[in-house]
C-alpha beads as a LAMMPS data file, in Angstrom:
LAMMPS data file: protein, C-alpha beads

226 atoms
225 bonds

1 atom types
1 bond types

-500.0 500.0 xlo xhi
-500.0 500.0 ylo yhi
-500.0 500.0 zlo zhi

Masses

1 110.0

Atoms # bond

1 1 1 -29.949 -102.985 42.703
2 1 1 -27.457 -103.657 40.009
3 1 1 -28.092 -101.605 36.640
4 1 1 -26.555 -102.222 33.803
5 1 1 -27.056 -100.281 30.100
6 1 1 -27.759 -102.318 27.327
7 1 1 -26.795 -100.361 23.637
8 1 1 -28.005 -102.469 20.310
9 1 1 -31.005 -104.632 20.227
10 1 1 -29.935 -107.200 17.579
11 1 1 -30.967 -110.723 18.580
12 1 1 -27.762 -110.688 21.491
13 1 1 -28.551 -107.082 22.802
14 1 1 -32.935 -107.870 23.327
15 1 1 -32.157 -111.806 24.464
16 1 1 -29.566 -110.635 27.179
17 1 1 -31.646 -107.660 28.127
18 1 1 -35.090 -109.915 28.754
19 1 1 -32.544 -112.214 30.517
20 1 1 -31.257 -109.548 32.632
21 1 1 -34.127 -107.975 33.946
22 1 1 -35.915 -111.616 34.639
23 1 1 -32.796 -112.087 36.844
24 1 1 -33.779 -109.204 38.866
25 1 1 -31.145 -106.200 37.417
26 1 1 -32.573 -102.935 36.479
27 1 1 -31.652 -102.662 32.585
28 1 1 -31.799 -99.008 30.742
29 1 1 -31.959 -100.717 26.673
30 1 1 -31.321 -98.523 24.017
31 1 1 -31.577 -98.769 20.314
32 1 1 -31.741 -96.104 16.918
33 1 1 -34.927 -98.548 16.077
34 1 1 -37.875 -97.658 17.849
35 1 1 -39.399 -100.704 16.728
36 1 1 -36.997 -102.814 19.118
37 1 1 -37.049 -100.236 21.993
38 1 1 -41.105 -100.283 21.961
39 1 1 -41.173 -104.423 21.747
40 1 1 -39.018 -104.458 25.075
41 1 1 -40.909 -101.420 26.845
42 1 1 -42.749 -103.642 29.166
43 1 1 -39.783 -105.900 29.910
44 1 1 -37.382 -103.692 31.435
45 1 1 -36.907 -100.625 33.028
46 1 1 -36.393 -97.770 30.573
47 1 1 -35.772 -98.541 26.865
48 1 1 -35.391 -95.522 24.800
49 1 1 -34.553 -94.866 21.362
50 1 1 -31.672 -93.034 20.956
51 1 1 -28.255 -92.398 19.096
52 1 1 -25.281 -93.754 21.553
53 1 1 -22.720 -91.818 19.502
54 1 1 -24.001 -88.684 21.029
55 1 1 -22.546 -88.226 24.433
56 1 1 -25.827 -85.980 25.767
57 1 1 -28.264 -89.081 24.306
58 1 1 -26.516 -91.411 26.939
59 1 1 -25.839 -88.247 29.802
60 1 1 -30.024 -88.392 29.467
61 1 1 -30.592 -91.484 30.443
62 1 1 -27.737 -91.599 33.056
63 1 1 -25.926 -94.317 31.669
64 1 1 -22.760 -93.144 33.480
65 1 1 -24.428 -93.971 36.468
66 1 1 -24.628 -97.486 35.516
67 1 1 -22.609 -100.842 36.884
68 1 1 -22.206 -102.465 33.396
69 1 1 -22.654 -101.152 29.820
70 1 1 -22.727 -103.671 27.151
71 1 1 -22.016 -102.906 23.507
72 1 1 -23.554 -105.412 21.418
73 1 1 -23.945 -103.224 18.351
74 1 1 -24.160 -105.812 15.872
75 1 1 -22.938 -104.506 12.069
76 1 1 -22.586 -100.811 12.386
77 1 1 -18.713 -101.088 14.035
78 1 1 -17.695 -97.667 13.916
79 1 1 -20.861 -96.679 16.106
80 1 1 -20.005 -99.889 18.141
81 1 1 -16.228 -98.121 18.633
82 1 1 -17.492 -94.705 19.127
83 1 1 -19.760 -95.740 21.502
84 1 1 -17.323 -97.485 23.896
85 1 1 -14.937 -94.406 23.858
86 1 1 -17.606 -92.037 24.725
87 1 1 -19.045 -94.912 27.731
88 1 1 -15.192 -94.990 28.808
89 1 1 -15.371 -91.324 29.082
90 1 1 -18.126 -91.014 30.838
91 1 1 -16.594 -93.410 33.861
92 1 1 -18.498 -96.219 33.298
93 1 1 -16.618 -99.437 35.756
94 1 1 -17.262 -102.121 33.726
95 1 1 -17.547 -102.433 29.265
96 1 1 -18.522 -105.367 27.648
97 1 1 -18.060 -105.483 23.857
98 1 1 -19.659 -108.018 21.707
99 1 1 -17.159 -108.734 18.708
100 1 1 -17.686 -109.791 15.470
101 1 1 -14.193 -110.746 14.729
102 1 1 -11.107 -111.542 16.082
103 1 1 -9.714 -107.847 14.840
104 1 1 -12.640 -106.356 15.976
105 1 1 -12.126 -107.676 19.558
106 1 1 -8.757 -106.293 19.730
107 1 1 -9.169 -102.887 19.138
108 1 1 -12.035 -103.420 21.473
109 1 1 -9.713 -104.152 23.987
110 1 1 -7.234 -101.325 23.300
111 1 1 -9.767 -98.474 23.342
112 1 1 -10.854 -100.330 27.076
113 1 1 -13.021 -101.983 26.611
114 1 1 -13.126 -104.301 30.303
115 1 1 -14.301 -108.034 28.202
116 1 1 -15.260 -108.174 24.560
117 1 1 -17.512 -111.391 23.919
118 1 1 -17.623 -113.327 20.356
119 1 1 -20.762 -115.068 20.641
120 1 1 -21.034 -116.986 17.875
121 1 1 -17.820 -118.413 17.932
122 1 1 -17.961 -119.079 21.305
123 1 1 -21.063 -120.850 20.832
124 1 1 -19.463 -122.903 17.785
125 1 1 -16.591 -123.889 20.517
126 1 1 -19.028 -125.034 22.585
127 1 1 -20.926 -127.030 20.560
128 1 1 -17.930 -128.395 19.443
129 1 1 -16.915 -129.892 22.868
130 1 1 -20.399 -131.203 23.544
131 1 1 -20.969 -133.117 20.084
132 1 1 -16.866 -134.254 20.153
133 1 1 -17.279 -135.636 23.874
134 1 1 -20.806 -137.018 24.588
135 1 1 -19.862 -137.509 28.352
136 1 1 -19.808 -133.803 28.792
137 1 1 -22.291 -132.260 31.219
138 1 1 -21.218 -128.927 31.791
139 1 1 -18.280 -126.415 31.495
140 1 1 -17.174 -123.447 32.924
141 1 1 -13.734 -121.379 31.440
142 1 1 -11.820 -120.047 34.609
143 1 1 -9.017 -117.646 33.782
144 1 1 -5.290 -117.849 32.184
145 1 1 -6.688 -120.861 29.550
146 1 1 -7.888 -123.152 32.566
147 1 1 -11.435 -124.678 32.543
148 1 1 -13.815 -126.421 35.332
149 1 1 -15.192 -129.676 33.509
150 1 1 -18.322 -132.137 34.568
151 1 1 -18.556 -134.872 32.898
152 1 1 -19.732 -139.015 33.371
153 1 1 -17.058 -141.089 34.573
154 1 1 -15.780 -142.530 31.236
155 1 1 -14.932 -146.712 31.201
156 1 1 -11.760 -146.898 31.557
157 1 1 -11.685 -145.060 35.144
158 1 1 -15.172 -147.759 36.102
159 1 1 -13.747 -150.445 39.016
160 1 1 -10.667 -148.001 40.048
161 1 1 -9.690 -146.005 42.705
162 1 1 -8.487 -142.730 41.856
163 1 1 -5.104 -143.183 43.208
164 1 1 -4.963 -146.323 40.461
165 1 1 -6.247 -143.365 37.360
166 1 1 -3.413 -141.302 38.684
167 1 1 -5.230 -138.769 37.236
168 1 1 -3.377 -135.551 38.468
169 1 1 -0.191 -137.092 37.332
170 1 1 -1.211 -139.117 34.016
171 1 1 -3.465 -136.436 32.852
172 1 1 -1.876 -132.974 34.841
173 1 1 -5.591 -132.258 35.974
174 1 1 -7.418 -131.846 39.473
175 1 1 -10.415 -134.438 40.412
176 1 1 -12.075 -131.347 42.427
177 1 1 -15.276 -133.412 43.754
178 1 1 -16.898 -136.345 42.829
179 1 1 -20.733 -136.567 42.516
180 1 1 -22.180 -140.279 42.919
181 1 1 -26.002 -141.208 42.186
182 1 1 -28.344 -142.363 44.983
183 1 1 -30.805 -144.349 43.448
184 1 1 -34.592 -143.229 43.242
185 1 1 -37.266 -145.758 43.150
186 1 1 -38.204 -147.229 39.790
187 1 1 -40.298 -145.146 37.953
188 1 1 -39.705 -141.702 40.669
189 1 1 -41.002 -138.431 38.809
190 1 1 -38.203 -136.570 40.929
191 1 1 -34.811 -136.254 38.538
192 1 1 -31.500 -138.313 39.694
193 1 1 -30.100 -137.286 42.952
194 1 1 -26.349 -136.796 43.499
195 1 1 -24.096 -136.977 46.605
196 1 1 -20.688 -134.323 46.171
197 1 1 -18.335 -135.327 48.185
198 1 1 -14.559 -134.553 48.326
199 1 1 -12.523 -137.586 46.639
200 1 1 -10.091 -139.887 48.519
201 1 1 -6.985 -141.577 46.873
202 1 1 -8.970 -145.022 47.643
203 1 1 -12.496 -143.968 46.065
204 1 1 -13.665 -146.252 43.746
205 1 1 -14.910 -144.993 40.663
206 1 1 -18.126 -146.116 39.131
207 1 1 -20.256 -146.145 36.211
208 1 1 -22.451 -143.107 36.272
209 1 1 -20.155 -141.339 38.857
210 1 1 -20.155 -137.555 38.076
211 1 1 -16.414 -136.236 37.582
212 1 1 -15.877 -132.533 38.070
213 1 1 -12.226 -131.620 36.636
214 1 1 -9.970 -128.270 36.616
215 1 1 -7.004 -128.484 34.187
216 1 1 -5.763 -126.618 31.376
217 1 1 -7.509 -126.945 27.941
218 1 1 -4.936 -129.239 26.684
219 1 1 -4.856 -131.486 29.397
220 1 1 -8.373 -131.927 29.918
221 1 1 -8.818 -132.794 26.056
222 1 1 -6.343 -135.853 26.768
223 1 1 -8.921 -137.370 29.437
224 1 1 -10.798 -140.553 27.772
225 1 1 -14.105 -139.704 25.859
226 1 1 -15.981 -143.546 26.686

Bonds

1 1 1 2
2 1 2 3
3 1 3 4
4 1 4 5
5 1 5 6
6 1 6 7
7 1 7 8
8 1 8 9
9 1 9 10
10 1 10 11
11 1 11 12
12 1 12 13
13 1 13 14
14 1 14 15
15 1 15 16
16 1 16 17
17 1 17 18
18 1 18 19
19 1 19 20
20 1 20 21
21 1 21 22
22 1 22 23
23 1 23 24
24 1 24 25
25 1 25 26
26 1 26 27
27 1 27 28
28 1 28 29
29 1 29 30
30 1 30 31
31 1 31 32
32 1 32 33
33 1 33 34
34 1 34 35
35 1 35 36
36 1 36 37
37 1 37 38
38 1 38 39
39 1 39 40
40 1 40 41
41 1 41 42
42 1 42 43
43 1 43 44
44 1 44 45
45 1 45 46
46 1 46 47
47 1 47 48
48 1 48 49
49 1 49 50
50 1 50 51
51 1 51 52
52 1 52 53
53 1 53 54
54 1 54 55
55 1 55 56
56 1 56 57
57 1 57 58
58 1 58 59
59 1 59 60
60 1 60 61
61 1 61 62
62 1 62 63
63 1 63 64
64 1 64 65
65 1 65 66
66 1 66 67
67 1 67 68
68 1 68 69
69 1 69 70
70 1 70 71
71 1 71 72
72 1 72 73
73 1 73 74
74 1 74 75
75 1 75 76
76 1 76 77
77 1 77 78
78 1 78 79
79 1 79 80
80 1 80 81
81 1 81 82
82 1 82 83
83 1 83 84
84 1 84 85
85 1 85 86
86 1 86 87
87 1 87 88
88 1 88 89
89 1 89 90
90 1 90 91
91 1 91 92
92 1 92 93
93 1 93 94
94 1 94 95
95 1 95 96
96 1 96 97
97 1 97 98
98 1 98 99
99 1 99 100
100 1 100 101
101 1 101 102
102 1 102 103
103 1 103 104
104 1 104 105
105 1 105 106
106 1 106 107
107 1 107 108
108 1 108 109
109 1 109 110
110 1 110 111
111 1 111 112
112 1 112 113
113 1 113 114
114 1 114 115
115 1 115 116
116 1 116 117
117 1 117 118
118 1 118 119
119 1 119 120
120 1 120 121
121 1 121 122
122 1 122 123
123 1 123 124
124 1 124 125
125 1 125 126
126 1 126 127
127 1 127 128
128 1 128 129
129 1 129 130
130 1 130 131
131 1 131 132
132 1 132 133
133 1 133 134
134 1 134 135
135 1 135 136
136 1 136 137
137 1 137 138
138 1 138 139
139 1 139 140
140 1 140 141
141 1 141 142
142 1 142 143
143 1 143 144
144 1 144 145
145 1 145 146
146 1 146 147
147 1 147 148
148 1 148 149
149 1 149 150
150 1 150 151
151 1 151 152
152 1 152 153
153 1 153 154
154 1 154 155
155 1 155 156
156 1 156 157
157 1 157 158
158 1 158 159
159 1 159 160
160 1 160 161
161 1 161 162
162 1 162 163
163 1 163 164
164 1 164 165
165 1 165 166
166 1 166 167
167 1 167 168
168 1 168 169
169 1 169 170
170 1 170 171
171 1 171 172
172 1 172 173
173 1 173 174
174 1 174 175
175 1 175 176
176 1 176 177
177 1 177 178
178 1 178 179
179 1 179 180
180 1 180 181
181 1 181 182
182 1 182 183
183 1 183 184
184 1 184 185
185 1 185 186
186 1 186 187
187 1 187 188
188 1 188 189
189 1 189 190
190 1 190 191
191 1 191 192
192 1 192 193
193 1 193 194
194 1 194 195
195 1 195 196
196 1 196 197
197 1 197 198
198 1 198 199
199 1 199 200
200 1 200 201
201 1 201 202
202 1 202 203
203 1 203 204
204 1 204 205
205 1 205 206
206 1 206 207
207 1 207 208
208 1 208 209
209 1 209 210
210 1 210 211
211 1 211 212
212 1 212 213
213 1 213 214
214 1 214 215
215 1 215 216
216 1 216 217
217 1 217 218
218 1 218 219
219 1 219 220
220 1 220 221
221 1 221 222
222 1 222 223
223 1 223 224
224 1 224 225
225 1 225 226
């Protein structure tokens, strides 16, 4: 079973711990407040209340045993820093940092930290994409800058084929698959059901046709929004 440490229980830290253990993980949480440790006792494996700027307080509870520590000390960022160096130390594979700025992140990264995570910005990014294109279903950032995009057909692709969109070489992006709807009857309980199918240069593209893109950021932000 994976097992992965958990250090700060701020509103980040006790969300992605619940999450964690739900998904099956064994998570060791850890906090200086008891009162957070003793509100997630019953949720996940150990959480213990304990000082992670002491090297013997995380030898304890084996945390350099673990897959994954995360770091999501929230405004105390000289533990946060401390922390990671001693959790680096101690062998741990894999550090995740939570950030609260852009400087913060860096030195996160130089002291080696493995990713460092800005949450609310990164949820103020994504917000931003949903509310600025409304045909957005879902997103997912690959590496180097590049992103995997779903999103509803927009009108001016409705009645071509794909070869006609030239969308690889009007828009330097990849149509990956192409998800159509098969109609349910009138009134079904069940939620729409979609075919995925590989696209051809002769597909015809249709109103309500699911679109699932890889590009760069830049390119994909060119793509028409009705």
């Amino acid at each position: 079973m994976r097992k992965v440490a958990v250090i700060g229980l701020g509103r980040f830290g006790m969300a992605l711990a619940r999450n964690l253990s739900q998904s099956g993980v064994q998570v060791i949480a850890m906090d200086r407040d008891g009162k957070l440790t003793n509100e997630l006792k019953d949720e996940v494996s150990i959480a213990v209340r304990g000082d992670s700027t002491d090297q013997s307080v995380l030898l304890s509870q084996d945390i350099d045993k673990v897959d994954v520590c995360v770091v999501s000390i929230g405004e105390n960022f000289e533990a946060a820093l401390l922390t990671t160096v001693i959790v680096k130390q101690l062998g741990v594979p894999e550090i995740v940092c939570r950030a609260q700025s852009a400087f913060h992140a860096e030195i996160f990264r130089k002291i080696g930290a493995t990713k460092v995570i800005q949450p609310e910005q990164e949820a103020g990014a994504n917000l931003a994409r949903q509310l600025s294109n409304p045909q957005l279903v879902d997103f997912i950032r690959l590496a180097d800058g590049f992103t995997l995009l779903e999103f509803l057909a927009p009108r001016a692709f409705w009645g071509k084929t794909i070869a006609e969109i030239g969308i690889r070489n009007k828009y330097h992006v990849n149509l990956v698959v192409v998800r159509k709807p098969i109609l349910c009857p009138e009134g079904s309980p069940e939620p729409q059901v979609y075919k995925t199918f590989v696209p051809r240069p002769d597909q015809i593209i249709e109103a309500n046709d699911m679109l699932v893109m890889v590009g760069a950021e830049e390119s994909l932000t060119k793509l028409p929004r009705e």
